[in-house]
C-alpha positions in Angstrom: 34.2 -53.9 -20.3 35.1 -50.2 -20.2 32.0 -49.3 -21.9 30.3 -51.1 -19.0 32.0 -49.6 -16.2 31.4 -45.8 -17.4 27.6 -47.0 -17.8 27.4 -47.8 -14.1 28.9 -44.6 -13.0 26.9 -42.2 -15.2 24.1 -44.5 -13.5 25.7 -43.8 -10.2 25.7 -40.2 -10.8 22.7 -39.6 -12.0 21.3 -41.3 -9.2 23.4 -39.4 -6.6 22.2 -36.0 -8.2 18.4 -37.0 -7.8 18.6 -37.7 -4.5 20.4 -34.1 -4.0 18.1 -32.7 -5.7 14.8 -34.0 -3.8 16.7 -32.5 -0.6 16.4 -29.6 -1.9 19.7 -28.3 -0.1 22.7 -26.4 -1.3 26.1 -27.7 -1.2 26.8 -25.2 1.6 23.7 -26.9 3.9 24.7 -30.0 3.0 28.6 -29.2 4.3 26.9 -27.9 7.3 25.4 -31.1 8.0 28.8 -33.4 7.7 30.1 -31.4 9.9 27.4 -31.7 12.7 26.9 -35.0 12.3 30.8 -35.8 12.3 30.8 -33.0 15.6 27.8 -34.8 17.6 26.1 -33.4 20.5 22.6 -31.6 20.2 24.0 -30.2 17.8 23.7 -32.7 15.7 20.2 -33.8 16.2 17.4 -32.4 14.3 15.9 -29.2 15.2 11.8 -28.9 16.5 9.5 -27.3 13.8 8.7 -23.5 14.7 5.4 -22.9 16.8 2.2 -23.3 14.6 4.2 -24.4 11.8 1.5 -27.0 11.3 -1.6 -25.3 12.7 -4.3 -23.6 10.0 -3.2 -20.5 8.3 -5.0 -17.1 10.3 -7.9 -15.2 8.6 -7.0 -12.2 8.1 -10.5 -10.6 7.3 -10.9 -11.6 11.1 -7.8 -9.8 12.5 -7.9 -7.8 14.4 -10.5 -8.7 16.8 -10.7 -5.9 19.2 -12.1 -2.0 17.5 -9.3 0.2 16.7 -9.7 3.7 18.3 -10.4 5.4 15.6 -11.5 9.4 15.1 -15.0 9.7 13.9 -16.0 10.2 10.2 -16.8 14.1 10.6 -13.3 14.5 11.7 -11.8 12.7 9.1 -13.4 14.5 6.6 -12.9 17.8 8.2 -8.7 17.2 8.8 -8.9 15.7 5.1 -10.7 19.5 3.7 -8.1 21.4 6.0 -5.0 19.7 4.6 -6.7 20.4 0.7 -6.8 24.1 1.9 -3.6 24.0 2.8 -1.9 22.1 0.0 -3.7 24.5 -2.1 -2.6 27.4 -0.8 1.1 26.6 -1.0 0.5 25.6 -4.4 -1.1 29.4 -5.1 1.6 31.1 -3.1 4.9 28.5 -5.2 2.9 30.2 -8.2 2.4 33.4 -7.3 6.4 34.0 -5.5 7.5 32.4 -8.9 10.3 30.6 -9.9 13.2 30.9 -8.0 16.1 32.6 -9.5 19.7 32.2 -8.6 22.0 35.6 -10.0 25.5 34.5 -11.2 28.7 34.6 -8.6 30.4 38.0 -9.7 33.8 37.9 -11.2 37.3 37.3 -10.1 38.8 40.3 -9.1 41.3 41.7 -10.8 45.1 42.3 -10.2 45.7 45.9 -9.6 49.0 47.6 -9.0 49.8 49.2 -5.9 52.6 51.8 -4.7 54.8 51.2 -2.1 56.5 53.5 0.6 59.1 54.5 -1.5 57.3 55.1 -5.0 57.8 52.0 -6.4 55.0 50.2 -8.5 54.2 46.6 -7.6 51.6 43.8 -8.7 49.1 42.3 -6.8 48.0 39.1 -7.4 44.7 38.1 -6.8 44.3 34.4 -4.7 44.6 31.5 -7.1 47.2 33.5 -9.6 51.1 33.2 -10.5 52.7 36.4 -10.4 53.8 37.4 -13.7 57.6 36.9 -14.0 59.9 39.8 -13.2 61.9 40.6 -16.8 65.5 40.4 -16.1 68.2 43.0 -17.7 70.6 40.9 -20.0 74.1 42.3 -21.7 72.7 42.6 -25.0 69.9 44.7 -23.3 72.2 47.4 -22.1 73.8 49.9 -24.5 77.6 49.8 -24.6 79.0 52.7 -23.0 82.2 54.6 -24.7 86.0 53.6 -22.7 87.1 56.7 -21.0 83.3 57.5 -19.8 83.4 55.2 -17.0 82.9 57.0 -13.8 82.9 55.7 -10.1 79.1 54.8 -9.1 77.7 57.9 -6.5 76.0 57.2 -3.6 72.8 57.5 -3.7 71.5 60.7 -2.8 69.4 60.4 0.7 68.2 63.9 1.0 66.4 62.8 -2.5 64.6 60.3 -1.1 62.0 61.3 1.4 62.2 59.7 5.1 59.7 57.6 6.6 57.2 59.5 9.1 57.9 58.0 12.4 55.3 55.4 13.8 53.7 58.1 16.3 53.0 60.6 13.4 51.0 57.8 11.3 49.1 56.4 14.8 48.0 59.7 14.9 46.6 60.1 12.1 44.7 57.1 11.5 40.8 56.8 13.1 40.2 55.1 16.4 38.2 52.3 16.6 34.7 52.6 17.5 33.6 51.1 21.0 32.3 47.8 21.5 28.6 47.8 21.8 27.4 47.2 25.3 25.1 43.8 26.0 22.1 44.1 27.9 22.0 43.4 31.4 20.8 40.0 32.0 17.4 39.9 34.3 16.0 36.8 36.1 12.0 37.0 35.7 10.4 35.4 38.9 7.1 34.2 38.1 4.4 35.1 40.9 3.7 31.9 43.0 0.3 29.6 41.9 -2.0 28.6 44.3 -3.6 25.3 44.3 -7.1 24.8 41.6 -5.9 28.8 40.0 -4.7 29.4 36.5 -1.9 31.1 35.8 -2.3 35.0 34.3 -1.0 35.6 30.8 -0.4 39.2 29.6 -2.4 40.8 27.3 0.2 42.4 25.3 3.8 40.6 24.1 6.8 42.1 26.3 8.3 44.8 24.8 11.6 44.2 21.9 14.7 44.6 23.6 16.7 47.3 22.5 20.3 47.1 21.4 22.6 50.6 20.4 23.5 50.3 16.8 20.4 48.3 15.7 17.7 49.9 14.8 13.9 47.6 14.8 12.1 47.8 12.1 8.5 49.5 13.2 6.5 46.6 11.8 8.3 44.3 13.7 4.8 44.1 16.1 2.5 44.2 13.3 0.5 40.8 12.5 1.5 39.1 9.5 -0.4 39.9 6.3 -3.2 38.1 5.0 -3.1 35.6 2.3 -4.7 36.8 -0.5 -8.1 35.2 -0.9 -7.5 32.3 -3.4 -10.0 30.0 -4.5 -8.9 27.3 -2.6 -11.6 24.8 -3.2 -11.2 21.1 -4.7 -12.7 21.1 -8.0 -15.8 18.9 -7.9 -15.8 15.3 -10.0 -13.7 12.3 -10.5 -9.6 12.9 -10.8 -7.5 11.4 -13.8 -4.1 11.5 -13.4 -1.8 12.5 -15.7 2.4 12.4 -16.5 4.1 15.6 -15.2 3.8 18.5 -17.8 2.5 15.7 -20.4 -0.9 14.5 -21.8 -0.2 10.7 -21.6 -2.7 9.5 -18.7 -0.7 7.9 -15.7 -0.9 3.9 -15.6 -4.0 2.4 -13.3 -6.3 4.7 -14.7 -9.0 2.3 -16.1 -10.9 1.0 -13.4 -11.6 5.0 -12.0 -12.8 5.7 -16.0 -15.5 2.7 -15.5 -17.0 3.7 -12.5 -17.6 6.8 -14.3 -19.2 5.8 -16.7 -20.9 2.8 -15.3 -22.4 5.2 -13.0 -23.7 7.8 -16.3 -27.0 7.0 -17.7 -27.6 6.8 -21.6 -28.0 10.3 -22.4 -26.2 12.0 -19.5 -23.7 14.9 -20.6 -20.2 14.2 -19.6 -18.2 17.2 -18.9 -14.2 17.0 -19.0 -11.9 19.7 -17.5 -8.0 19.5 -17.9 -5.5 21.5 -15.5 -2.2 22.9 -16.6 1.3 23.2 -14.4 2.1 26.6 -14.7 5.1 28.0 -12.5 4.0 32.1 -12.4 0.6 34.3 -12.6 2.5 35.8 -15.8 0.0 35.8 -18.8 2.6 33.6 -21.0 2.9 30.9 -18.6 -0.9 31.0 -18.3 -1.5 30.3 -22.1 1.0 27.5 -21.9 -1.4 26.6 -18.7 -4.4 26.6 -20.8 -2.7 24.7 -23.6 -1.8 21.7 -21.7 -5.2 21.5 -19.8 -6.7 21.3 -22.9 -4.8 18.3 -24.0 -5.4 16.4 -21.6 -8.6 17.3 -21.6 -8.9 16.3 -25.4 -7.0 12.4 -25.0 -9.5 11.9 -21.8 -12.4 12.9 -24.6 -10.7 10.4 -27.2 -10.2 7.8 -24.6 -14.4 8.2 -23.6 -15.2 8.3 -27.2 -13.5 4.9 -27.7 -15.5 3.0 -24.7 -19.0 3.7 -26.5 -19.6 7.4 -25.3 -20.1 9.8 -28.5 -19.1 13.2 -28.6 -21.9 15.3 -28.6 -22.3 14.0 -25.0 -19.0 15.2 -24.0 -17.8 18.8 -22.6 -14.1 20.0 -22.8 -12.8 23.0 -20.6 -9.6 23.9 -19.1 -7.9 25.6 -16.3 -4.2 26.7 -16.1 -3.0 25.8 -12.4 -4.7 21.9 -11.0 -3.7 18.3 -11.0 -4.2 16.0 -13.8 -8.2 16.2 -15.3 -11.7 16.3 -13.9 -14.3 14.5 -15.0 -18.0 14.4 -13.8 -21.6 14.7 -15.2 -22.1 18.8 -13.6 -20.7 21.3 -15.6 -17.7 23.2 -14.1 
């Protein structure tokens, strides 16, 4: 009999938890619900499907329907060459300023003794410092003196000691403070009224620098800013490979942009491969190391060709010491 009755109720239970399960509800839902049915109201009824929740699924090669308003191709490609140039050029002019250096903070100072009014010596400590500790006389410190000796203590002498200058004397003496350096008067510019359908007039020359006593301009201040030295700024010509920063190892996703490559090469078309280095100066030492890595990468791109079916005598290496990643097209570079 008891055999029987925990055979119904693992039955029970097992049947319980299938149903649970094909709700597909937690056991917080499923509190949720007790307690809306047990509250009533709308509440408890059961709530409309969300609009289109039944309807067919959009196309999304359709959307959107209307043209976007969108520049025209020349433009594109003429604000895509002007931000090369300029993420060139600030790649030139990081290399050429060099790396940036950052001198040590200077030293602590340190303590230095200084002389009171009366010719006494004491020690200044710098911020951050315990004074050293003031040595204390002790009895076994002082030499015993002979009975008989002892004399009443004089006075101490005040014509030794020399008397303080009064506070007039030392006023006098020391430098008077330089006068405060007069601001510029403030002027309201009123421009000239505009008349309907005119343009206004612009100066030809920038006003003039205003002038303040104890500050001298520099002369160049109105002088244009210098040139940029003319770098080659062009985009090297051919397919990009990416590679790992300062590494050989070709970046991940790189497969599919190697097969158009060479689906695109005929059967006895030369293949020409040029690597780019990372240096961080012009200096000739950081150039070779340049030169070094270009050519690494340009050799595992070779290796990686050579093992899809191209052979080596079609294949080019070269290298440069400042570019991205490797190049990779059928001109030579």
């Amino acid at each position: 009999m008891q055999k029987t009755g925990w055979l119904r109720t693992g039955f029970a239970m097992t049947g319980i938890m299938t149903l649970a399960a094909c709700g597909h509800r937690d056991a917080v839902d499923t509190v949720g619900n007790w307690y809306n049915q047990y509250q009533g109201g709308e509440i408890a009824k059961q709530r409309p499907p969300a609009p289109g929740a039944h309807g067919d699924y959009p196309r999304v090669g359709l959307t959107p329907r209307t043209s976007v308003d969108l520049p025209s191709a020349q433009a594109r490609q003429a604000l895509t060459a002007r931000m090369t140039l300029q993420r060139n050029l600030s790649q030139h002019v990081v290399v050429a300023d060099g790396p940036l250096t950052i001198a040590a903070p200077p030293p602590p100072p340190k303590p230095r003794p200084a002389t009171d009014e009366n010719g006494s010596s004491m020690s200044v400590t710098a911020p951050g410092q315990t004074p050293p500790a003031t040595p204390t006389a002790t009895a076994a410190d002082t030499p015993a003196k002979p009975a008989g000796t002892d004399k009443p203590a004089q006075p101490a002498a005040a014509s030794k000691t020399p008397q303080a200058k009064p506070d007039k004397a030392r006023t006098a003496d020391e430098p008077k403070p330089a006068p405060e350096a007069a601001l510029p008067e403030v002027t309201r510019f009123a421009p000239p009224p505009i008349k309907p359908g005119e343009l206004p007039q612009i100066g030809d020359l920038p006003p003039v620098a205003p002038s303040f006593p104890g500050f001298a301009i520099p002369r160049d201040a109105a002088l244009p800013d210098i040139a940029p030295p003319a770098y080659d700024l062009t985009e090297p010509h051919g397919t990009l490979i990416r590679f790992n920063q300062a590494s050989d190892q070709m970046a991940s996703g790189q497969d599919g942009v190697i097969g158009k490559v060479l689906g695109a090469r005929g059967p006895h078309d030369m293949i020409f491969i040029k690597g780019f280095g990372e240096i961080t100066s012009f200096q000739p030492a950081e150039q070779v190391l340049g030169i070094k890595l270009g050519l690494l990468r340009a050799r595992a791109l070779a290796q990686t060709l050579i093992l899809r079916g191209v052979p080596a005598s079609d294949i080019r290496i070269s290298a440069g010491a400042l570019g991205r990643g490797a190049r990779i097209d059928r001109s030579p570079y």
